[in-house]
C-alpha positions in Angstrom: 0.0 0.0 0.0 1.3 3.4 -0.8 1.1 6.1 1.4 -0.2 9.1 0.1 0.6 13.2 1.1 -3.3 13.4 1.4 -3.5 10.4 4.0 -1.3 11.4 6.1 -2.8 15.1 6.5 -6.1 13.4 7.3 -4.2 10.9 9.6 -2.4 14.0 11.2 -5.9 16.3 11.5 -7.8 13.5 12.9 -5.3 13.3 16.0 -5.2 17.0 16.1 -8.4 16.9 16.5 -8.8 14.3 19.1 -5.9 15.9 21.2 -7.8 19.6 21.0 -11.2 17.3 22.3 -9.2 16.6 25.4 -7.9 20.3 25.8 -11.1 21.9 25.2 -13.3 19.7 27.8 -10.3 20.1 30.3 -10.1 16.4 31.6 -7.4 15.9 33.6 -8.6 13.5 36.2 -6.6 10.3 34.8 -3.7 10.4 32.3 -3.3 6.9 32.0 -7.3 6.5 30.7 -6.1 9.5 28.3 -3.4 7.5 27.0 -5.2 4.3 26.5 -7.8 6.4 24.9 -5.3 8.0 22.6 -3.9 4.4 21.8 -6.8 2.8 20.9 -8.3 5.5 18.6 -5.0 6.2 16.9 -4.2 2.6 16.1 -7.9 2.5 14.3 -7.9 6.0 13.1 -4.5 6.1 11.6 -4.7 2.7 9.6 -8.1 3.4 8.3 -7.0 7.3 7.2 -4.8 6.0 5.0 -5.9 2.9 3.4 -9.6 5.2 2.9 -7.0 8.1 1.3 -5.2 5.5 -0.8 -8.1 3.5 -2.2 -9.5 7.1 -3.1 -6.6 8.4 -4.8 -6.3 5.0 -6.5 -9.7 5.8 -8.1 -8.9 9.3 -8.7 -6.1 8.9 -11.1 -3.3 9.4 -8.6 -0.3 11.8 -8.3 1.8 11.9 -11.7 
């Protein structure tokens, strides 16, 4: 599977968002729930990002 520019901007917004979810509610009772939390949503969020992004640009046409 290639890895495209596109995919990993998606990859990199979806943390950013997650991360500015945590900052905004203020939850700072337990960092390692955070962590696990983080963990878990970016070993499904990442993955999918960019095989999603890469089937897509595979249908597109691609870069040239």
């Amino acid at each position: 599977m290639k890895v495209t520019k596109l995919g990993v901007v998606v990859a990199l917004k979806n943390v950013g968002l997650f991360l500015a979810s945590y900052q905004v509610t203020g939850i700072t009772s337990n960092p390692m729930q955070f962590v696990y939390s983080f963990v878990i949503f970016a070993c499904v969020s990442i993955p999918s990002d960019l095989y999603l992004l890469n089937k897509a640009h595979e249908t597109s046409g691609g870069e040239k």
